[in-house]
N, C-alpha and C positions, 0 to 999 in steps of 0.2 A: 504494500500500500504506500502512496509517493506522501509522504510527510508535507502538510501547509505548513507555511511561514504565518505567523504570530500577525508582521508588520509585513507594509511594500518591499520586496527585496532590489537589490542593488539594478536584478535585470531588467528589471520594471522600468528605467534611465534609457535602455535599452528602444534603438526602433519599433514600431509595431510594425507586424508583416502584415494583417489582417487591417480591413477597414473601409470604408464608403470609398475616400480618397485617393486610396492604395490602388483598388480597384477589382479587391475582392467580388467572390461569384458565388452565390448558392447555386449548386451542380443540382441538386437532386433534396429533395426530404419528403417524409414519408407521410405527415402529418401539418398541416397553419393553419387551423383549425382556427383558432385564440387570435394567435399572432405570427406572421412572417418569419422562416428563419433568417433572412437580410438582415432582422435588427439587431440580431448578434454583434453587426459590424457596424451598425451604428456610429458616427462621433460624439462625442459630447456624453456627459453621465446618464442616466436613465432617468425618466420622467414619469409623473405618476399623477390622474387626476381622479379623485374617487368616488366621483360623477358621472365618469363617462364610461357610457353604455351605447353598444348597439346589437344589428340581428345577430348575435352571436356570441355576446356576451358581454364580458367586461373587457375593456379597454386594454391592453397589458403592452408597454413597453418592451420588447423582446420578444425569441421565442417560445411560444406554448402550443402544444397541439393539446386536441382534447382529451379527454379521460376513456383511456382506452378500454374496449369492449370485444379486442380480439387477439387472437394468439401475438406473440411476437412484442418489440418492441420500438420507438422511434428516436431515427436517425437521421441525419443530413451529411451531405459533403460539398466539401468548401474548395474551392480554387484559390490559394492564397493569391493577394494582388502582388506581394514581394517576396519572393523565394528565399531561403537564406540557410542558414541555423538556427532554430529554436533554441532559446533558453529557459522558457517557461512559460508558464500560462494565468491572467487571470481570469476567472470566470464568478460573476456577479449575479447574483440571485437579487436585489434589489427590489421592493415591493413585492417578490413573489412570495410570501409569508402560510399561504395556503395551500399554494398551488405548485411549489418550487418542485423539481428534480430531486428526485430523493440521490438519488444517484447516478455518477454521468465517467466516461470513459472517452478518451481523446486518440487514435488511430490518426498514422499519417505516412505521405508515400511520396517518391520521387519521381515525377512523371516528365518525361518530356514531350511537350505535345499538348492535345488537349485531350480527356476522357471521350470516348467515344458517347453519345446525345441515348440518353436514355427516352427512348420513344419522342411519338411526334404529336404537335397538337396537346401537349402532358395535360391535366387540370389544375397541378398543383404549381411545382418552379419555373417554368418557361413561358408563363403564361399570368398578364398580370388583368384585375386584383388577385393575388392565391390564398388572401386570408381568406376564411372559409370551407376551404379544401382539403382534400386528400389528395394522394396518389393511388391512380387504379392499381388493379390487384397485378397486371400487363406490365406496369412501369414501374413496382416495387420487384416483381420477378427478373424484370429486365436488366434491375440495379443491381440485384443481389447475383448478375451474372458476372459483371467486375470483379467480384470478388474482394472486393474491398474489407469485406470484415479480416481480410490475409493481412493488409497490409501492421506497420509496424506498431506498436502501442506504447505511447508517450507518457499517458497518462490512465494507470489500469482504473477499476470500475473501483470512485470513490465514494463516499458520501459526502452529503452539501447541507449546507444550515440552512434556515430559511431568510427571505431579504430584507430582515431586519437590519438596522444600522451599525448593529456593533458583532455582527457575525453574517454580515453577506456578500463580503469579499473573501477570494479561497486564492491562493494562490500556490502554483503545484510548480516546482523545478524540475529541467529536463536536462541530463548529461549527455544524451545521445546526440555528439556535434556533423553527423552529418547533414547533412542540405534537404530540404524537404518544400514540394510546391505545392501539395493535398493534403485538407483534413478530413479525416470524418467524425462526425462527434455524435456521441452516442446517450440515447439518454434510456436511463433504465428504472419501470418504463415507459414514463410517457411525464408531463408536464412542462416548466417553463424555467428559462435562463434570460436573464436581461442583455448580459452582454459578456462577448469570450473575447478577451487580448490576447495576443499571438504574439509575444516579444524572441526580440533576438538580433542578428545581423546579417544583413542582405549578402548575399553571394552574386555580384554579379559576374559574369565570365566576358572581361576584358579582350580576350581574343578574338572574340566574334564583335568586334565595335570597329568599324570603319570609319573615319574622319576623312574631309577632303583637306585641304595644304592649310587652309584659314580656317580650319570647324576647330571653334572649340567644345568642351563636356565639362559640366559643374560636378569636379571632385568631391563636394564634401556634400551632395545630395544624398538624402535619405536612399533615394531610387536606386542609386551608385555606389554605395555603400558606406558613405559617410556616419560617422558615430560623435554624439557629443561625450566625450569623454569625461569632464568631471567641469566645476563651476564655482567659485565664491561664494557664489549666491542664488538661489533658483526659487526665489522665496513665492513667484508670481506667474512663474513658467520655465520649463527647462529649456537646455541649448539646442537637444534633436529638435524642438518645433520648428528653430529655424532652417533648418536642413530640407522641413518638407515642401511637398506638391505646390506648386503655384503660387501665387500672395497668399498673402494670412490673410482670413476668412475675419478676423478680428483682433481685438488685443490681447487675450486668451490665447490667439493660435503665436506665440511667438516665444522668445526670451527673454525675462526681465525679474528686475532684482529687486529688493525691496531699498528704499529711501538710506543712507546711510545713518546710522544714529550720531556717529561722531562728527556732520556736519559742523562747520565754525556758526555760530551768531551770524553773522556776516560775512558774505562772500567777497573776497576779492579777485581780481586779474595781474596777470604777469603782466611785462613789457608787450610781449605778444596777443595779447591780449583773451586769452586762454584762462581758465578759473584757478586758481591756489586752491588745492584741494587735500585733504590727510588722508586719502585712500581714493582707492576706484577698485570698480568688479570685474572680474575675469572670464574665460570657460576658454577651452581645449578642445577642439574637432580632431579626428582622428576622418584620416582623408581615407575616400572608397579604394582611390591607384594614387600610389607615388607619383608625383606631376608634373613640370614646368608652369607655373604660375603665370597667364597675359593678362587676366582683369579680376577684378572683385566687385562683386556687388553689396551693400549694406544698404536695408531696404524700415526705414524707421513707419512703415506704414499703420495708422489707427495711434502710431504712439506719439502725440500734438501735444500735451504739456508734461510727459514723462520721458522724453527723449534724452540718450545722454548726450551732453556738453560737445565731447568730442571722440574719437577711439583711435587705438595705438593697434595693427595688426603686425604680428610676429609670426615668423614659420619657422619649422624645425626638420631637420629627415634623420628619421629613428625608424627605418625598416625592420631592423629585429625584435621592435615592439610588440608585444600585446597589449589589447582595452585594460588587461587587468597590472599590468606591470610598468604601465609608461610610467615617469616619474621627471614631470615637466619641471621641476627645480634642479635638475641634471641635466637636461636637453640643452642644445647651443642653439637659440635662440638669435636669428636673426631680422633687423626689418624688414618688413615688406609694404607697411605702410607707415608713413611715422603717424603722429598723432595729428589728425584733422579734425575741423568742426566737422556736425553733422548738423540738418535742420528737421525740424518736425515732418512728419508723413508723408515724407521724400525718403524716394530708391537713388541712392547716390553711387554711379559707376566711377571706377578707376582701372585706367591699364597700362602697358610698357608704352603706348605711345604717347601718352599724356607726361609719360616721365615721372610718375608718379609711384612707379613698382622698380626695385629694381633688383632683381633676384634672379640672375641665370643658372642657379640650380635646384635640382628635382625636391621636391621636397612632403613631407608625408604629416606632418601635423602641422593645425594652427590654433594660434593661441588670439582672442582678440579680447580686448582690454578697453573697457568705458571708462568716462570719467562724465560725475564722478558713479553714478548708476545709471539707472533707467532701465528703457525698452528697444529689444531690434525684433523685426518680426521677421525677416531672412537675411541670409549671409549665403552669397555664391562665391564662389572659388574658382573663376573660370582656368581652363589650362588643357592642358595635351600629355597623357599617360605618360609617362617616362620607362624606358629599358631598364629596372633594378628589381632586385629581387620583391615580392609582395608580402604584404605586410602579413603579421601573427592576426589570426582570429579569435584566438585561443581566451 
């Protein structure tokens, strides 16, 4: 039985492979009866209104199929949006207090490709609204031809609390660091989960990426493999937000630290006219491929009176690294950007032809540094893979 952690563990810092954004897929389930299995993946925490009703019940945040009345039990299977390694999982029962998963089992496989289309015209996943539905007797046969119940098991058949607030997070550790792009999750046997996280680190295979002589790729994207590594301060959002999909969605979807308490009474400026400050906030990106570095992007967008002042970005190449052993007070640290203003809910580019970068070698972490806090909602890394060994995942 895979032992929960008490609190959020370390992996949890961790990308999400799973998700709306990512571009996660419900393949198949066998039961949305209640509720969709897509809200698994959901963003944003679970919602709850205890009003709402319609033909089919109560309202529920998440997965629920109905109260089973036949042999067997239900299951779904997920198309992860980010392939990677798994670290862990959390899965959230949240308002399901009655109705929760007594028990649930996570199976998962490496596929290349895509599953072969479980029937056609389905009633249940391919075919939308599917709350209300099942899957015919045709299309759960046709599932259980995959063979899916073979593949590997991450997380064997545990028991879950119900989603009450101080026991309805569970979160299960995975050491099996192979690559993995399917889940199935299993619930035993039948009821509801609000939402399942998929943490870990994206694998992507660098060999199959083609660039033309000017294309550059955002090294430290979530998509690519980028990892926030660790932070000062994350008191309002961690550093992966800004790694991900597209602009931030809002001031939530980003980085930002909380107000410093040791502020002066009174601000002053240097000559330059830059603030006197007794501190500023840090974090650490562990890049997807070792790079050549031509632009950066810092994108302060939604963050209009929390912006910081200005930031100082530094790079390091530490190939022998891993997420778990880097130790950026040892790294040789060089600039790459010195310290520049920034302005409110502005995406501000720099690159080698502004004369503003100037780093002709490969390089595998960065470190960016506010003054004297605030908020970034993305950070691009633009550049072109470098020929040196690939970085520990470990």
């Amino acid at each position: 039985e895979v032992a929960m952690a008490a609190a959020a563990p370390e992996w949890t810092m961790l990308p999400q492979l799973n998700g709306e954004r990512a571009g996660t897929a419900i393949l198949f389930a066998t039961d949305e009866w209640f509720a969709e299995a897509g809200n698994l993946n959901r963003e944003g925490p679970p919602q709850f209104d205890p009003n709402a009703f319609d033909t089919h019940g109560k309202v529920m945040d998440g997965w629920e199929s109905r109260r089973k009345r036949t042999a067997g039990h239900d299951w779904c299977l997920m198309k992860l949006g980010l392939s990677g390694v798994i670290r862990g999982f959390e899965v959230d029962t949240s308002f399901f207090t009655g109705n929760q998963v007594p028990r649930i089992s996570i199976q998962a496989a490496c596929i290349s490709g895509d599953l072969p289309p479980v029937g056609q015209g389905a009633t249940a996943w391919t075919a939308k609204p599917r709350k209300g539905s099942k899957a015919t007797d045709e299309e759960v046969k046709a599932a259980e031809n995959l063979g899916t119940d073979k593949w590997h098991t991450l997380v064997p058949m545990t028991p879950l609390q119900p989603g009450y607030i101080d026991c309805c997070k569970h979160f299960f550790p995975v050491e099996d660091a192979r690559r993995w792009t399917h889940l199935r999750i299993n619930y035993f046997p039948d009821g509801g989960v609000a939402r399942i996280r998929c943490f870990g680190e994206v694998q992507k295979d660098w060999g199959q990426v083609v660039l033309g002589p000017e294309e550059l790729v955002d090294l430290a994207a979530t998509e690519n493999g980028g990892i926030g590594l660790m932070a000062s301060n994350s008191h309002y959002g961690r550093p992966q937000n800004m790694l991900g999909m597209g602009r931030a969605v809002n001031m939530g979807d980003g980085w930002e630290t909380a107000r410093n308490p040791n502020r002066p009474p009174v601000f002053a400026t240097d000559e330059q006219g830059m603030m006197k400050l007794p501190g500023n906030d840090w974090c650490v990106i562990q890049l997807g491929a070792a790079g050549l570095v031509r632009a950066i992007s810092i994108d302060t967008l939604h963050f209009k009176g929390n912006y910081p002042e200005s930031c100082l970005i530094e790079a390091a190449c530490s190939p022998g690294s891993s997420r778990l052993d880097f130790k950026p007070e040892e790294a040789q640290w060089k600039v790459l950007l010195p310290r520049t203003r920034l302005s409110p809910h502005n995406d501000h580019r720099f690159d080698d032809k502004s004369g503003m970068l100037n780093l002709p070698t490969p390089v595998t972490h960065i470190r960016l540094t506010i003054y004297p806090d605030g908020g970034v909602s993305r950070l691009r890394i633009w550049g072109r893979p470098a020929d040196i060994p690939a970085l520990s995942k470990v």
